[in-house]
C-alpha positions in Angstrom: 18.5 -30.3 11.7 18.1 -26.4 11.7 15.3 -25.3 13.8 12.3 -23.3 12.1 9.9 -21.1 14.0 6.7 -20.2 12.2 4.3 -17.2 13.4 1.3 -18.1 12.7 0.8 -21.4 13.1 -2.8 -21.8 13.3 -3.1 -20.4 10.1 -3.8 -22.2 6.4 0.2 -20.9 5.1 1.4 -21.7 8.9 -0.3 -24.8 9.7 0.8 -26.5 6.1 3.9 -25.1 6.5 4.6 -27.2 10.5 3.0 -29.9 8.9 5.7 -30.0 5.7 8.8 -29.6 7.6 8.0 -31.8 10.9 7.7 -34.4 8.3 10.8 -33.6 6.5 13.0 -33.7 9.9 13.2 -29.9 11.3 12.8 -28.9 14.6 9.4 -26.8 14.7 8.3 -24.4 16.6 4.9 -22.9 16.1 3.9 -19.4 17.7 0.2 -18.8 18.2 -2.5 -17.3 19.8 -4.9 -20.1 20.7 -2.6 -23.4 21.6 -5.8 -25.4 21.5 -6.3 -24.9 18.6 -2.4 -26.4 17.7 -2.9 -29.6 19.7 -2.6 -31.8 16.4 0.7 -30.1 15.7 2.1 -30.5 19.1 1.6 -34.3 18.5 3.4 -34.3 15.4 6.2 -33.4 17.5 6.1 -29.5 17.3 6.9 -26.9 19.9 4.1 -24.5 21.1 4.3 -20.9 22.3 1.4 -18.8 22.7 1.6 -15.2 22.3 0.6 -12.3 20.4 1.9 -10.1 17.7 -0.3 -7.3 19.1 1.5 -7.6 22.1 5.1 -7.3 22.0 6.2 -8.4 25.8 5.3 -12.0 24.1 7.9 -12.0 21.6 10.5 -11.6 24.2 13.2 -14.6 23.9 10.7 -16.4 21.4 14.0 -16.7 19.1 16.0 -18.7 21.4 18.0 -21.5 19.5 16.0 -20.5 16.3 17.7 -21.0 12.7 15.3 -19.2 10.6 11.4 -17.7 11.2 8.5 -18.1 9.0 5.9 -15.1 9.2 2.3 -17.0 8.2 0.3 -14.5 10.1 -1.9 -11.2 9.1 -4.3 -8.7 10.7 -6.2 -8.3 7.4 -9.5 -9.1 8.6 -8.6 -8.2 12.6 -10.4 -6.3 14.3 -9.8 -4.5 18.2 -6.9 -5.9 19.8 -6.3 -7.8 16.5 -6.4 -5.0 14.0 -4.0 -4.9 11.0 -2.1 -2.1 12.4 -1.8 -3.7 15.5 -0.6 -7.2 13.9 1.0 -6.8 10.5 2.7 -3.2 11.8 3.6 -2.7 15.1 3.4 -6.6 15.8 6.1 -7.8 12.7 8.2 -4.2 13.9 8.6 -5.5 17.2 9.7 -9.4 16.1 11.8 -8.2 13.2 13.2 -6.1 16.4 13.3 -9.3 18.7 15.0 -11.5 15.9 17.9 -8.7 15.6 19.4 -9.0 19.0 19.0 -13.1 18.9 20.9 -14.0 15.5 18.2 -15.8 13.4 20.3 -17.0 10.6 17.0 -16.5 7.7 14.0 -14.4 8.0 11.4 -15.5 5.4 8.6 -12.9 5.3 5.7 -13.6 3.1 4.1 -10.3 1.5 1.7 -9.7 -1.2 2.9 -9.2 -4.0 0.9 -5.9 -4.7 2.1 -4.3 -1.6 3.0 -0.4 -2.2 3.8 3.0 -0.6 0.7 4.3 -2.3 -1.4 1.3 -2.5 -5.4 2.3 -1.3 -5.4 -0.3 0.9 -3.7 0.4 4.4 -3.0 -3.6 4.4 -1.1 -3.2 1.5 0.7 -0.1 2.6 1.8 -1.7 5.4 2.9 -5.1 4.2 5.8 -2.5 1.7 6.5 -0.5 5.3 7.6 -4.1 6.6 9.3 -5.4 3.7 10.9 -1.8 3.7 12.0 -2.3 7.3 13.2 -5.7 7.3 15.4 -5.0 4.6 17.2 -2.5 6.4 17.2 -4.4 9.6 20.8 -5.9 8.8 19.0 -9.6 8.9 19.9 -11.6 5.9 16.0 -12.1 4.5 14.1 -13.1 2.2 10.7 -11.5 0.9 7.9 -13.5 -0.8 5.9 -11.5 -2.6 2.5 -13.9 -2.8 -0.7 -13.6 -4.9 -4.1 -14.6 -3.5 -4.3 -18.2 -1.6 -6.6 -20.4 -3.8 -7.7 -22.1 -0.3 -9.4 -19.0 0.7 -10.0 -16.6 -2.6 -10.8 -19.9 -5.1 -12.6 -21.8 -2.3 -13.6 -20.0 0.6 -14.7 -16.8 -0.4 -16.2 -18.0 -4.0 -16.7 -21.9 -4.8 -17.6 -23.3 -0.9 -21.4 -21.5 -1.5 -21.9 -23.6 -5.1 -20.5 -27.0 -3.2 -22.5 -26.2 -0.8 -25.3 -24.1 -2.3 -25.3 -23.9 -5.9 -25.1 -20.5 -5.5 -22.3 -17.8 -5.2 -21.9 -13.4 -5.0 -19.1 -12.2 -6.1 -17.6 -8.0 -5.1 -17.5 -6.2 -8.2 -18.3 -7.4 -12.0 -15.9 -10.4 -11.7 -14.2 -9.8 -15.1 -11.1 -8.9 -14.0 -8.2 -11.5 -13.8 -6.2 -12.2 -10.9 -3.4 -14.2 -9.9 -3.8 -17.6 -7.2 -1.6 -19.7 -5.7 -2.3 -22.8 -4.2 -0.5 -23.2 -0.1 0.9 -26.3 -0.9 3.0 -24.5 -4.1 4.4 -21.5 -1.5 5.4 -24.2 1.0 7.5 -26.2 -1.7 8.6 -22.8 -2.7 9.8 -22.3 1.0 11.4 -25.7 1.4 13.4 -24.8 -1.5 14.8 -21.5 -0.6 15.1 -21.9 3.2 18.6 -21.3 4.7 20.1 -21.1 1.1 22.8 -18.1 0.8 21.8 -17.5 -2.7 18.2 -16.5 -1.8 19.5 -14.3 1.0 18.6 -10.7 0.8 16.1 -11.2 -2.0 12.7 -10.1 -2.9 10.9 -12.8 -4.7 7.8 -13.3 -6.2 6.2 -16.6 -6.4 2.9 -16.7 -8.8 0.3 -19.1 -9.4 0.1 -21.0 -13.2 -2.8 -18.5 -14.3 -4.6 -15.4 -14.4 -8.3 -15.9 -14.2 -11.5 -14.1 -13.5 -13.7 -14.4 -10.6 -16.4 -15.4 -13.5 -14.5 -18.0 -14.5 -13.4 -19.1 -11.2 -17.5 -19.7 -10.9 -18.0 -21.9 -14.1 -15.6 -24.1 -13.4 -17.0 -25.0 -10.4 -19.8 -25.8 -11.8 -17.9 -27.6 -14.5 -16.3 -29.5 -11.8 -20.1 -30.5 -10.2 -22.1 -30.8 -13.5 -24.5 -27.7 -12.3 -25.4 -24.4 -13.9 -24.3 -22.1 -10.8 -26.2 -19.4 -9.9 -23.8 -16.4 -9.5 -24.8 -12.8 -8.7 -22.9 -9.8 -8.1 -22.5 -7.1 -5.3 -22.5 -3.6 -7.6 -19.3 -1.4 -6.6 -21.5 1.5 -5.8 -22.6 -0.8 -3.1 -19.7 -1.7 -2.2 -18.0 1.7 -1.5 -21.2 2.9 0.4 -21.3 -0.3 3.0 -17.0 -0.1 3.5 -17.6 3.3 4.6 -20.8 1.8 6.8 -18.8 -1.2 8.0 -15.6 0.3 8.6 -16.2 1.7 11.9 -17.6 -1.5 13.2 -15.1 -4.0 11.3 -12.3 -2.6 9.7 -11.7 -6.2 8.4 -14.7 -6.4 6.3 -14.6 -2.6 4.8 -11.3 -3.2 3.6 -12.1 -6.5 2.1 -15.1 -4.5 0.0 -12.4 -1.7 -1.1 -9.6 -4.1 -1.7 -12.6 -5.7 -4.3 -13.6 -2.1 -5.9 -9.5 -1.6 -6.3 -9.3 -5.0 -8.1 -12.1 -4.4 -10.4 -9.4 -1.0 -12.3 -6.1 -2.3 -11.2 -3.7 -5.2 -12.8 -3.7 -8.3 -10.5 -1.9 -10.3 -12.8 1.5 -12.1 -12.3 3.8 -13.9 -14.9 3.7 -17.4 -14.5 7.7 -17.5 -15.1 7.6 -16.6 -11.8 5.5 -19.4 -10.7 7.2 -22.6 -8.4 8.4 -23.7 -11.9 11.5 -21.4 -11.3 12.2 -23.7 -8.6 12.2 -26.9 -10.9 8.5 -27.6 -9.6 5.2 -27.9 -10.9 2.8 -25.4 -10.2 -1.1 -26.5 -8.9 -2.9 -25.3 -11.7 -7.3 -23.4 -10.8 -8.6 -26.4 -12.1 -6.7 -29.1 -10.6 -7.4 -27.1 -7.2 -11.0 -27.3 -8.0 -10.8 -30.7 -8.5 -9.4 -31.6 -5.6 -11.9 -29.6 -3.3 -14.7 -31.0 -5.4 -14.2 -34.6 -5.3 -14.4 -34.5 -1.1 -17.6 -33.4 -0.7 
């Protein structure tokens, strides 16, 4: 079976991704920063490495007797030795680098599908400077361009506080509607494209079933849990005055506030044609996400 290495493995993409694939026969090997923390994948029968994209003499003969690689891991919210420039720049430079000189048959990076030479977000900018660069690596690629992951933009960062709370902020006026995509739809996306010729050398994006507001992300929750949520809002003159407070002390956070005053003008829509349905599969719809995070509390 072809061997897969995925960087990032710790991560929700990266994690769900070993998971998938050790159960499905591959040969897995995970790269990460913490190996404690990958102990339940190293039972499952995957192989650990611990290294760091920030520092390049760890990517050295990672690559060995490796079919295709998996990049799972970001700097978004990184700070110090972890910034973004350090991780999702320099650090993917250096391994597209490491994976030219070792013959990886597939290189499957997962961007955003927003990514742009002029986006306001550095993220952004430099999630296009690597897709940019891979594609004129000479490695025979393939580019996912990814809305936001329901597991952290759905749950984490909006519904966890009304579970937990009955209560919820949201950056921005929350009317604007934005693509999500469920992990578990990207990694049947992946197992359908990986070391397939015809999706070498392709950009593609892969979309979630809908376009929905943050608002509306907040009454079904409370759909889901029979409550009236409360939900209140962080004004965008707030916001750009604490990302320019913040940012010297966590780049992370500040760009997480302007990435949500560039949402609240900008089109964060996708077409659902583009969702896992062009792969013959049926895409995990907001509400059927909801439920499922709901109903285990």
């Amino acid at each position: 079976m072809p061997h897969l290495l995925i960087i990032g493995g710790n991560g929700v993409l990266g994690s769900a991704a070993a998971n998938h694939f050790l159960e499905n026969g591959f040969r897995v090997t995970v790269f990460v920063r913490n190996r404690s923390r990958a102990v339940s994948l190293e039972k499952k029968g995957a192989i650990i490495v611990e290294g760091d994209l920030a520092k390049p003499s760890t990517l050295t003969g990672i690559f060995t007797g490796i079919d295709i690689v998996l990049t799972a891991a970001h700097g978004m919210l990184g700070m110090g030795n972890n910034k973004s420039e350090k991780v999702d720049g320099a650090g993917h430079k250096s391994l597209i680098e490491e994976a030219q000189k070792s013959g990886v048959k597939h290189f499957i990076y997962t961007s955003v599908y927003t990514a742009s030479a002029d986006h306001p977000v550095d993220f952004f900018r430099t999630k296009y400077f690597i897709e940019q660069f891979l594609i004129k690596s000479g490695l025979n690629y393939t580019i996912l361009k990814l809305p936001a992951f329901m597991e952290w933009h759905v749950y984490n960062l909006l519904g966890k506080n009304i579970v937990q709370k009955g209560k919820t902020t949201i950056l921005g006026r929350g009317n604007t509607p934005v693509n999500f995509i469920a992990v578990k739809d990207v990694v049947a996306a992946i197992d359908k494209i990986i070391l397939k010729e015809e999706f070498y050398n392709k950009t593609i994006p892969v979309a979630g079933p809908q376009n929905m507001t943050r608002n509306e992300i907040a009454d079904l929750f409370g759909k889901a849990l029979n409550i009236k949520p409360k939900v209140g809002h962080a004004p965008v003159r707030l916001l750009k005055l604490f990302s320019v407070l913040v940012s010297p002390f966590h780049p992370g956070i500040a760009r997480v506030m302007k990435l949500s005053i560039y949402t609240e003008n900008s089109d964060e829509t996708m077409d659902p044609k583009y969702s896992v349905q062009q792969f013959g599969l049926s895409p995990t719809t907001i509400e059927e996400f909801i439920q499922s995070v709901t109903t285990k509390r």
